[in-house]
DOKOLPA-520914 format. One record per residue (C-alpha): residue in three letters; x, y negated, z; residue number from 1; chain. Coordinates in Angstrom, 3 decimals, padded with zeros to 6 digits. Layout:
<sites>
<site><residuo>Ala</residuo><px>X</px><py>Y</py><pz>Z</pz><num>NUM</num><cadena>A</cadena></site>
...
</sites>
This chain:
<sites>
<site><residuo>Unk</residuo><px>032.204</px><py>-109.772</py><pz>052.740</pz><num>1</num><cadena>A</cadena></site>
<site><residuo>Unk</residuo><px>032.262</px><py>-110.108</py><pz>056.321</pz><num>2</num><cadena>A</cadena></site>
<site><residuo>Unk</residuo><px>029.540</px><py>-110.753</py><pz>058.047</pz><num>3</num><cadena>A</cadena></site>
<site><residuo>Unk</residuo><px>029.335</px><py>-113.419</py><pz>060.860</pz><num>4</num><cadena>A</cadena></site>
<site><residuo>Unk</residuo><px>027.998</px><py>-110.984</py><pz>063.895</pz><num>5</num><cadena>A</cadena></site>
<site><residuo>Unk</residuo><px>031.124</px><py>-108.549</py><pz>062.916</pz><num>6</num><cadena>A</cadena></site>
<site><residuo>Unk</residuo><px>033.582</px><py>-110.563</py><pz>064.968</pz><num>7</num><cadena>A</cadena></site>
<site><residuo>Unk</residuo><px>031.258</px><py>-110.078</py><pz>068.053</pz><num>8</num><cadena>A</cadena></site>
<site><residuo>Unk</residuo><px>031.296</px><py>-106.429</py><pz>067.399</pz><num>9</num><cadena>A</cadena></site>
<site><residuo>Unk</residuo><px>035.400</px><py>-106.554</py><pz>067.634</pz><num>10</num><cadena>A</cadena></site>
<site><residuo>Unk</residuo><px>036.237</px><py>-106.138</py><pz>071.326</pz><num>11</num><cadena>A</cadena></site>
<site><residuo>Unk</residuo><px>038.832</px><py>-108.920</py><pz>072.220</pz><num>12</num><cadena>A</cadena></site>
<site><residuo>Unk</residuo><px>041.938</px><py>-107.839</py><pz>072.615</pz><num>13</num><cadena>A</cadena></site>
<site><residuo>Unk</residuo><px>043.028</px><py>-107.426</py><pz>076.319</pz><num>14</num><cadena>A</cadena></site>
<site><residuo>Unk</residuo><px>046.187</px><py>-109.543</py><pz>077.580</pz><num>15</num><cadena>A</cadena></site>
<site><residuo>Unk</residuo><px>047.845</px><py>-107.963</py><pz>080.104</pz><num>16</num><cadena>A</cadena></site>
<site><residuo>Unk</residuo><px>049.457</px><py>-110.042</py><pz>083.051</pz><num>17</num><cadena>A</cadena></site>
<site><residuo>Unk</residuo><px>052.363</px><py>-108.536</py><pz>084.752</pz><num>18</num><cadena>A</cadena></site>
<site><residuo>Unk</residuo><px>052.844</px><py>-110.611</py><pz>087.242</pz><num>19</num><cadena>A</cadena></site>
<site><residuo>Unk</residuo><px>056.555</px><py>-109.065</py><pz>088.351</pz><num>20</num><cadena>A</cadena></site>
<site><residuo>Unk</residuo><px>057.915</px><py>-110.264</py><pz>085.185</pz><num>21</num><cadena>A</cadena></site>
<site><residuo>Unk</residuo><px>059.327</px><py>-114.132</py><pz>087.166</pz><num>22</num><cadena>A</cadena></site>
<site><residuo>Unk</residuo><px>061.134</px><py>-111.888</py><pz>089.561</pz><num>23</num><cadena>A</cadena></site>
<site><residuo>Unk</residuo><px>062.447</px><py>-109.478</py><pz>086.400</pz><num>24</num><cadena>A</cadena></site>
<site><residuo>Unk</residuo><px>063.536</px><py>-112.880</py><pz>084.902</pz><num>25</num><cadena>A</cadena></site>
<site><residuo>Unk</residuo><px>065.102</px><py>-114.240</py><pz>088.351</pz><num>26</num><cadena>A</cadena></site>
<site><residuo>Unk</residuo><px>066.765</px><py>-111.174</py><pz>088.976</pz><num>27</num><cadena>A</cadena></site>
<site><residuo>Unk</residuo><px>068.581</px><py>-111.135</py><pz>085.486</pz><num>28</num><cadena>A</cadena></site>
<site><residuo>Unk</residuo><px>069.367</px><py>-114.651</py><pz>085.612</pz><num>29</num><cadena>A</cadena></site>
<site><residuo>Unk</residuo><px>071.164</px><py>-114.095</py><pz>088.956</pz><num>30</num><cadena>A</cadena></site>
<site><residuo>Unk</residuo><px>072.946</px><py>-111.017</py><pz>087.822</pz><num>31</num><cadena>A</cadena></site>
<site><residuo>Unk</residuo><px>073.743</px><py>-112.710</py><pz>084.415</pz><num>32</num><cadena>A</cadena></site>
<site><residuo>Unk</residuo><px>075.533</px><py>-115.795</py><pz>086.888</pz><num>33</num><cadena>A</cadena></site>
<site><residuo>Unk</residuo><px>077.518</px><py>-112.458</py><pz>088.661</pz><num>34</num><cadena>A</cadena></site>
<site><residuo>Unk</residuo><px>079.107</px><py>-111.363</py><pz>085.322</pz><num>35</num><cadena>A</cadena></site>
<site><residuo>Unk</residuo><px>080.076</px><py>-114.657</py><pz>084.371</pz><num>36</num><cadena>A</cadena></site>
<site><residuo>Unk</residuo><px>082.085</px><py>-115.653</py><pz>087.637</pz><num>37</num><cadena>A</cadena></site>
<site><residuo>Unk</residuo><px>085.677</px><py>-115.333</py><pz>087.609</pz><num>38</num><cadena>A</cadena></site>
<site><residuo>Unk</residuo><px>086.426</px><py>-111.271</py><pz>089.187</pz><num>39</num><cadena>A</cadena></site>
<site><residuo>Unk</residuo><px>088.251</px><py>-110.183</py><pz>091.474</pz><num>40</num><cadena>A</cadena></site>
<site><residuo>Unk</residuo><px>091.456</px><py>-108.400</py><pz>090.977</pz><num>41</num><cadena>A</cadena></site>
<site><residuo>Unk</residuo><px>092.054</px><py>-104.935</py><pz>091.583</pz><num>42</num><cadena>A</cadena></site>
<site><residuo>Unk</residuo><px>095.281</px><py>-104.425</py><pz>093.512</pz><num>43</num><cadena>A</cadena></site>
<site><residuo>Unk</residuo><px>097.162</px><py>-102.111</py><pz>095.747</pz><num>44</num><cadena>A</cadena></site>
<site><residuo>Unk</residuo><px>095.713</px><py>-103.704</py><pz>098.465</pz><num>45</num><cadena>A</cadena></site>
<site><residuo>Unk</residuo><px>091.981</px><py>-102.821</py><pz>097.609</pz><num>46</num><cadena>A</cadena></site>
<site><residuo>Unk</residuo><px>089.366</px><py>-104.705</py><pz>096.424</pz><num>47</num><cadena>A</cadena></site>
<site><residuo>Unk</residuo><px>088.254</px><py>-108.364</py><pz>096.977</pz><num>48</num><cadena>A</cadena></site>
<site><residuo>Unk</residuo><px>091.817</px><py>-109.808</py><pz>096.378</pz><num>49</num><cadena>A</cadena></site>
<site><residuo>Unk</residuo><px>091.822</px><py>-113.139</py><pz>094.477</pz><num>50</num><cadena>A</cadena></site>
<site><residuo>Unk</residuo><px>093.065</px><py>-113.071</py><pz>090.818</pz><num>51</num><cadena>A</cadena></site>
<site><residuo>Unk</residuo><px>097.053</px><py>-113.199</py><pz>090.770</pz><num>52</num><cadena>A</cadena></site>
<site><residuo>Unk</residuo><px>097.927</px><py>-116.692</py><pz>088.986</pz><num>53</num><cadena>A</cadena></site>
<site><residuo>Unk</residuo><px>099.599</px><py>-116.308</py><pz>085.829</pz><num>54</num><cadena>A</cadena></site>
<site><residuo>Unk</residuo><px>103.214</px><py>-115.623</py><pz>085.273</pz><num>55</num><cadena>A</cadena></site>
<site><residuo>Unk</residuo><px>105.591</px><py>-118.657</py><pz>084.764</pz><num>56</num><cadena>A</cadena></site>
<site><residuo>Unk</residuo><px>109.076</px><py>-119.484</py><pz>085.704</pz><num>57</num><cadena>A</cadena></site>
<site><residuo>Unk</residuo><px>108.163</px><py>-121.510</py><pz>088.207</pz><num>58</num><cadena>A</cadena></site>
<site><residuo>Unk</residuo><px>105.758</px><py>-119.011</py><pz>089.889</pz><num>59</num><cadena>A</cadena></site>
<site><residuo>Unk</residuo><px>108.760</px><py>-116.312</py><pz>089.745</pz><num>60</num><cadena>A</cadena></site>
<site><residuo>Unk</residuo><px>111.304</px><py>-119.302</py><pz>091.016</pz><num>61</num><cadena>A</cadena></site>
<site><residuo>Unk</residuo><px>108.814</px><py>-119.822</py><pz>093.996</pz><num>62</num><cadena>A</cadena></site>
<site><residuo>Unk</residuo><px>108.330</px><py>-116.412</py><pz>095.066</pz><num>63</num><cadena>A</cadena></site>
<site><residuo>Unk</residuo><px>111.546</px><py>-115.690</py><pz>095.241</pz><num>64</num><cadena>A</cadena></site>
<site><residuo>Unk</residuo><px>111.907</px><py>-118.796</py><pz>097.613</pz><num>65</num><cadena>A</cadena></site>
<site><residuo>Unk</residuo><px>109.146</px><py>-117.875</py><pz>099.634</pz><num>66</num><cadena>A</cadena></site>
<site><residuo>Unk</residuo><px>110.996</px><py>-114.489</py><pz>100.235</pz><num>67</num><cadena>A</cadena></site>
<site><residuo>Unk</residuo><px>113.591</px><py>-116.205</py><pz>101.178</pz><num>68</num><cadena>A</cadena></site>
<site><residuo>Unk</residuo><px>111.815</px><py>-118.451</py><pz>103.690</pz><num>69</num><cadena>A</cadena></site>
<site><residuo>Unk</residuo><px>110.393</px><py>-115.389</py><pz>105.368</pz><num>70</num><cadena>A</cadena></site>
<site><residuo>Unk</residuo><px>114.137</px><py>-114.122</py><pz>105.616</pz><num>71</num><cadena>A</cadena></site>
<site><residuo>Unk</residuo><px>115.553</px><py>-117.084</py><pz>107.287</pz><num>72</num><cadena>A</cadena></site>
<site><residuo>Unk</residuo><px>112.915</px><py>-117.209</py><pz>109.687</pz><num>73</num><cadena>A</cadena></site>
<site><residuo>Unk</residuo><px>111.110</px><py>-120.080</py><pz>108.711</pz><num>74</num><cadena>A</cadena></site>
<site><residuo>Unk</residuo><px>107.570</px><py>-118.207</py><pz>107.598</pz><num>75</num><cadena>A</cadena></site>
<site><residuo>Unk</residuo><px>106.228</px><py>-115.630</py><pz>109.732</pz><num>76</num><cadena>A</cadena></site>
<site><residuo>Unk</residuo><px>106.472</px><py>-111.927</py><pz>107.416</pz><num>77</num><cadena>A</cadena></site>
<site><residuo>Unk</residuo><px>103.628</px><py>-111.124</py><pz>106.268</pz><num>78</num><cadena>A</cadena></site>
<site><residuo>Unk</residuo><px>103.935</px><py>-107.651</py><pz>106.909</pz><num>79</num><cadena>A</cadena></site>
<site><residuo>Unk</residuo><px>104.431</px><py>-107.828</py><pz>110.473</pz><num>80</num><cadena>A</cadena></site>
<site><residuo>Unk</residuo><px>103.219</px><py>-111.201</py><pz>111.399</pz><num>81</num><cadena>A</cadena></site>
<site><residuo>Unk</residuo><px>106.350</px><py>-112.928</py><pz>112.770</pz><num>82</num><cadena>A</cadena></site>
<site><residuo>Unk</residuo><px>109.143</px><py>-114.568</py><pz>112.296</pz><num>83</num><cadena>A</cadena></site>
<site><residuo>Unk</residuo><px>112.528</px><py>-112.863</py><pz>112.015</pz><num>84</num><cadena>A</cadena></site>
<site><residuo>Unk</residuo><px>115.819</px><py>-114.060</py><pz>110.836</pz><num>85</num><cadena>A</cadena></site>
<site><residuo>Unk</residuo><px>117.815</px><py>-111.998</py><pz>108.285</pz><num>86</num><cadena>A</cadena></site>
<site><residuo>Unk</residuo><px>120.433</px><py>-114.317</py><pz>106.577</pz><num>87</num><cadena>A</cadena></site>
<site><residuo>Unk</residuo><px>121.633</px><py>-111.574</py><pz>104.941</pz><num>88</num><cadena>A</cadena></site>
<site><residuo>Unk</residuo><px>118.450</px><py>-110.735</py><pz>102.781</pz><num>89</num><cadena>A</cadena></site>
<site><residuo>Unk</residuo><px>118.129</px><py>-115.197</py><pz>102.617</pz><num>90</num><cadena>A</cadena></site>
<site><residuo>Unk</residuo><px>121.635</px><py>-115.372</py><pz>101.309</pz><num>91</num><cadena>A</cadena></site>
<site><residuo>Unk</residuo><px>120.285</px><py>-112.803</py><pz>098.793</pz><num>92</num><cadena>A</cadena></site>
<site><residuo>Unk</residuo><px>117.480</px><py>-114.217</py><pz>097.676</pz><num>93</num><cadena>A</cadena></site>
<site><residuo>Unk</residuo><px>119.178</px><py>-117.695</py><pz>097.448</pz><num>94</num><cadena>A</cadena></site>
<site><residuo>Unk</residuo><px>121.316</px><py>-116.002</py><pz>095.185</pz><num>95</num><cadena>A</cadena></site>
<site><residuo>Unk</residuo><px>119.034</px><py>-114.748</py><pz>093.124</pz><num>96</num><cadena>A</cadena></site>
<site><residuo>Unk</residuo><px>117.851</px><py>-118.140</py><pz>092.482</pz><num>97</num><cadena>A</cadena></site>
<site><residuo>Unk</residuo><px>120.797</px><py>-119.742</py><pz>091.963</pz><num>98</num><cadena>A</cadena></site>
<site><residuo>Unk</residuo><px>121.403</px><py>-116.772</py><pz>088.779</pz><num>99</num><cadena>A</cadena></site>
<site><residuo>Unk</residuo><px>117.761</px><py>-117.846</py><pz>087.447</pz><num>100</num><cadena>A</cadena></site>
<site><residuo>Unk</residuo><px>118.679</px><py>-120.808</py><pz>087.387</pz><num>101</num><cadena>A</cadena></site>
<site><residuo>Unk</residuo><px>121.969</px><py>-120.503</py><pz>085.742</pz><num>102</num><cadena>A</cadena></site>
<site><residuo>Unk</residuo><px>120.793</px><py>-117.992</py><pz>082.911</pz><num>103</num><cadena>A</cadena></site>
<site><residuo>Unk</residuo><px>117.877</px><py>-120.245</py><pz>082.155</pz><num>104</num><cadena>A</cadena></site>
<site><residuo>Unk</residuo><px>119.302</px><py>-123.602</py><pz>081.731</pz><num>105</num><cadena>A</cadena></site>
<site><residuo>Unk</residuo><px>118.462</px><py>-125.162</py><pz>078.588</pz><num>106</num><cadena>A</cadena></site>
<site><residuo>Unk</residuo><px>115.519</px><py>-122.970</py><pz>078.623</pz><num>107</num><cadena>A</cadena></site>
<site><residuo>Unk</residuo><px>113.346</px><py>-124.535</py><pz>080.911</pz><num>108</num><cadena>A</cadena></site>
<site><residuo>Unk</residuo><px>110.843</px><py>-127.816</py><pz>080.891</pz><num>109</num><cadena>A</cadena></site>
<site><residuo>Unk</residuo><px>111.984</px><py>-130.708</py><pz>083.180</pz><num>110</num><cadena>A</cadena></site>
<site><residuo>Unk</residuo><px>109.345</px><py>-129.695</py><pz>085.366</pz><num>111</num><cadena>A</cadena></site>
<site><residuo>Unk</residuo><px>110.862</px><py>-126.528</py><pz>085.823</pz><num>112</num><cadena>A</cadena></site>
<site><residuo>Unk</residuo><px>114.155</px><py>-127.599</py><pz>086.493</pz><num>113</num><cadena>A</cadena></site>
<site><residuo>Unk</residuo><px>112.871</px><py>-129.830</py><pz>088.985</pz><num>114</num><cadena>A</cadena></site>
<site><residuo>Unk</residuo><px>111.180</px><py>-127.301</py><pz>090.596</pz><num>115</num><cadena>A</cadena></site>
<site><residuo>Unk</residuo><px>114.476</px><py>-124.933</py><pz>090.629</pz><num>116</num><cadena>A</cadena></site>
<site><residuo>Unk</residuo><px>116.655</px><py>-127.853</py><pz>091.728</pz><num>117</num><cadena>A</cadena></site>
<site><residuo>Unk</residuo><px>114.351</px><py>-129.075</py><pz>094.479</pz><num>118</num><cadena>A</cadena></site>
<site><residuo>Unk</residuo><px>113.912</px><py>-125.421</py><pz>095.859</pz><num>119</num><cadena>A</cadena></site>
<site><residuo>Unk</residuo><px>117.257</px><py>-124.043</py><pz>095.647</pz><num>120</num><cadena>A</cadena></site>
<site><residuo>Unk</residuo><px>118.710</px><py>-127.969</py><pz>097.884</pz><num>121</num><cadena>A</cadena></site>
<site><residuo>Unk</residuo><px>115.790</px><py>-126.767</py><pz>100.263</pz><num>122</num><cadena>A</cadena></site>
<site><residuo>Unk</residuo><px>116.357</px><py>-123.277</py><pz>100.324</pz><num>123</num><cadena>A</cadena></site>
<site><residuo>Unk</residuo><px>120.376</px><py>-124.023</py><pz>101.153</pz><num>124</num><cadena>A</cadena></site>
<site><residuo>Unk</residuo><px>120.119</px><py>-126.583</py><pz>103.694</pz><num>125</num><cadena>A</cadena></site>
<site><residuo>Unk</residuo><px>117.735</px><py>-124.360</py><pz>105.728</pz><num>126</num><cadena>A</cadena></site>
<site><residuo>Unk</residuo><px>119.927</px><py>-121.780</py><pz>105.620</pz><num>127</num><cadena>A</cadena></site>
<site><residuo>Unk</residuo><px>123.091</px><py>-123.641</py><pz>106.871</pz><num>128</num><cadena>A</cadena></site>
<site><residuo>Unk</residuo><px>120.677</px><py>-125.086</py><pz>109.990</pz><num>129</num><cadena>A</cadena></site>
<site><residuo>Unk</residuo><px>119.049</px><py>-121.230</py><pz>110.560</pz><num>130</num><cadena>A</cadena></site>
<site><residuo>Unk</residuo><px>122.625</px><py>-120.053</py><pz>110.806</pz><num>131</num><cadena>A</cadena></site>
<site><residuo>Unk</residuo><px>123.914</px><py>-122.912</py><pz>112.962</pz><num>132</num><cadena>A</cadena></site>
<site><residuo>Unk</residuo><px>121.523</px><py>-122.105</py><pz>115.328</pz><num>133</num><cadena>A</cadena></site>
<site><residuo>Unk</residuo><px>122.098</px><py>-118.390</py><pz>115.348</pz><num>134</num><cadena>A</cadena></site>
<site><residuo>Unk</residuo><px>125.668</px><py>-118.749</py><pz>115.736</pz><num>135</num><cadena>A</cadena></site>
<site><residuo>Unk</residuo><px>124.853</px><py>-121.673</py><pz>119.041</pz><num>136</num><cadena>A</cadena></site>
</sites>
């Protein structure tokens, strides 16, 4: 039977503060936000580039016109900074559209076709101005 001076004999049990332990906790937390965050992409370019969108007809119809901007002269290259007029690479790109747009009719969502129709009217009437105005 225990006896009631026995739990006086018993040294208490020592509780140990670590007082580090809210920074531990902070510094998890705060690396636990990191990994959750959207990452960056890995590209030729190096590191730090923002994630490339996904692929869709519409992003493919787009860069192709943007490519075709840069060759009539109306975006600055990215490459090089400025603006320089090749209606030779435009005209090619235009085409290029014009095929997409061919091989994928009935394919596409109305959104899509809007997008092709809307680009390809822009993309052709800038290139009749940029090559009046080379040929003035």
């Amino acid at each position: 039977m225990d006896h009631p001076n026995d739990s006086q004999s018993k040294p208490a049990p020592k509780i140990i503060v670590d007082e580090d332990w809210k920074a531990q906790v902070q510094a998890e937390k705060e690396q636990h936000e990191r990994e959750r965050q959207p990452k960056k992409a890995e590209t030729a370019y190096g590191r730090g580039a923002a994630p490339l969108p996904p692929a869709s007809l519409t992003l493919l119809a787009t860069t192709l016109g943007m490519q075709a901007m840069v060759a009539l002269g109306l975006v600055p290259d990215p490459s090089g900074g400025k603006a320089e007029v090749r209606l030779e690479q435009a005209r090619h790109f235009i085409d290029m559209l014009a095929i997409l747009q061919a091989k994928t009719a009935g394919n596409r969502t109305p959104e899509e076709t809007t997008v092709m129709e809307d680009l390809l009217h822009e993309l052709r009437m800038g290139y009749v101005a940029v090559q009046e105005g080379v040929q003035k």
